[in-house]
N, C-alpha and C positions, 0 to 999 in steps of 0.2 A: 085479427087484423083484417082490414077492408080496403083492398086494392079495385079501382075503376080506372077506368080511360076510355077511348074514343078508338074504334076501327075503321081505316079506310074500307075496308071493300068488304061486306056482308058474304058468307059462305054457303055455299047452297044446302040447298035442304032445307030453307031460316026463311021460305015464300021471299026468295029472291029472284027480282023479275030484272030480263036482263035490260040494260039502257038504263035503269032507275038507279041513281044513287040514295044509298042509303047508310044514314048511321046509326050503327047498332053501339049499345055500350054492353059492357063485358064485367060484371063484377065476379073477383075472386074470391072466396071466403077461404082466409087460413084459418084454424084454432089454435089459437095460444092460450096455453096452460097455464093460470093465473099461480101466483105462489100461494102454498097453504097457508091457510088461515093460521093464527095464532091457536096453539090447544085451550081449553080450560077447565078447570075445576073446580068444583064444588064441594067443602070439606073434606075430600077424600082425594088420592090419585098416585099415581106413579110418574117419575119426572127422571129423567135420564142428561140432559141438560145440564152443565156446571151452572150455568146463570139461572135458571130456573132454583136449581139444589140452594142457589146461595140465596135466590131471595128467601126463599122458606126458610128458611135456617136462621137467617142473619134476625130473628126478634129473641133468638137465645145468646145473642152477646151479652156478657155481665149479667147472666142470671143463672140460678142456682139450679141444675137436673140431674135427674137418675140417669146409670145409665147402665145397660145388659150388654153384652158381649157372649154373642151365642155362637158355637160351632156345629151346624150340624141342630142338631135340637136338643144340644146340650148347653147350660148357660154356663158359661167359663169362669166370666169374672164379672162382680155388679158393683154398684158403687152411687154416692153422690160427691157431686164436683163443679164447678165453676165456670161457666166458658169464657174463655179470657179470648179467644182470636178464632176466627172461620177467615182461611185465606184460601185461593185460588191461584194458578198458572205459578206456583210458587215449587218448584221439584225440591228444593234443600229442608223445604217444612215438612217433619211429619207430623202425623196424626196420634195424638194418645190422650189417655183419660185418665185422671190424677183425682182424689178427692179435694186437692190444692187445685187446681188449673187441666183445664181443654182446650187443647185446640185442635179444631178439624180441620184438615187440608181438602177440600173438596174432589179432588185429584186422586183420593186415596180410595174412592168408592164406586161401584157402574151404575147404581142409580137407588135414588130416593122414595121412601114410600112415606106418604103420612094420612093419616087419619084424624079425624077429629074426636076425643071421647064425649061422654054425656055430658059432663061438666064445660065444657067449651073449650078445652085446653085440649093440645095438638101433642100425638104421637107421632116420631119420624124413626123410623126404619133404613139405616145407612146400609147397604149391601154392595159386597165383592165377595162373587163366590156362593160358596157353601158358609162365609163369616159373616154373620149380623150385628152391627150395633146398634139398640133399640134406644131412644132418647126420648126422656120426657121431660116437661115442666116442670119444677116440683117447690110449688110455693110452699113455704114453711113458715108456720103461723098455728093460732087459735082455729081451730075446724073440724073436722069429722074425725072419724078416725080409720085408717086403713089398713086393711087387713093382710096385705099387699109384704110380702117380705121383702121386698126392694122400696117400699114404702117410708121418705123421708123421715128420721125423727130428729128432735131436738137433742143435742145431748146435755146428759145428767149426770151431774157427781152423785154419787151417794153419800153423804157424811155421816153416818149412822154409826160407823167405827171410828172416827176421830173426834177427838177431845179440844176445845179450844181453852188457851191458856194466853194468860197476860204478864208479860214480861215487866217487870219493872224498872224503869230505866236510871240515871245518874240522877237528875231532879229529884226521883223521890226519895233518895238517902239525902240529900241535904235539907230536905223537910224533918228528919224526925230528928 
């Protein structure tokens, strides 16, 4: 900020002669500290921010992801599952992973990591603590294959041991 104005009477020392008036002007310079810039990132970053956590997040509503649940650098429990809901400033919602339905409470974590892998598709890393939930994409479809034990797969019946059989119903006794 930049304060000026006008002084009646010049101070000595300033080649002030006396009988002469003279006006001097006086600029004050304060500094004011502008606010921070917005952060940003480039495939990669740490976000501590609920509104930041939820934009990341909010492109996995209604889609299908892995997801790790590590304590410590053991993984607890893995899974795939669905995210049906990411809500915020919500305290009665919790947070759990179901192979049915996810919902994350934003609330529930100190901060966000996410990555982007080689494929283009985004790892996020939910953290409180010493507890990790690692979240990933996990289209399911025709493609590579991955060697990944937490690596989506389609499921399979086997029918190899069942027999199909054709029942004959009332119709065909009044045929013969």
């Amino acid at each position: 900020m930049i304060r000026g104005g006008r002084r009646g009477a010049p101070h000595r020392g300033s080649g002030w002669i006396p009988g002469v008036q003279r006006t001097l002007w006086w600029v004050t310079i304060a500094f004011v500290s502008t606010p921070a810039a917005a952060k940003f990132f480039v495939n990669q970053g740490v976000v501590s921010s609920r509104t930041d956590m939820l934009h990341l997040l909010r492109p996995l509503i209604k889609q299908t992801v892995t997801y790790r649940y590590e304590r410590g650098r053991e993984v607890v429990a893995h899974g795939t599952g669905w995210v049906e809901r990411i809500v915020t400033d919500a305290p009665d919602t919790s947070t759990y992973f179901t192979p049915l339905a996810i919902t994350l409470n934003i609330d529930s974590f100190e901060h966000l990591e996410f990555e982007t892998r080689p494929d283009q598709l985004l790892v996020y890393t939910l953290s409180q603590g010493d507890e990790r939930v690692i979240v990933e994409f996990a289209p399911i479809g025709p493609g590579g294959e991955d060697s990944s034990p937490f690596a989506p797969r389609q499921l399979a019946f086997d029918t190899s041991d069942y027999v199909q059989m054709e029942l004959l119903g009332l119709e065909a006794r009044e045929d013969e």
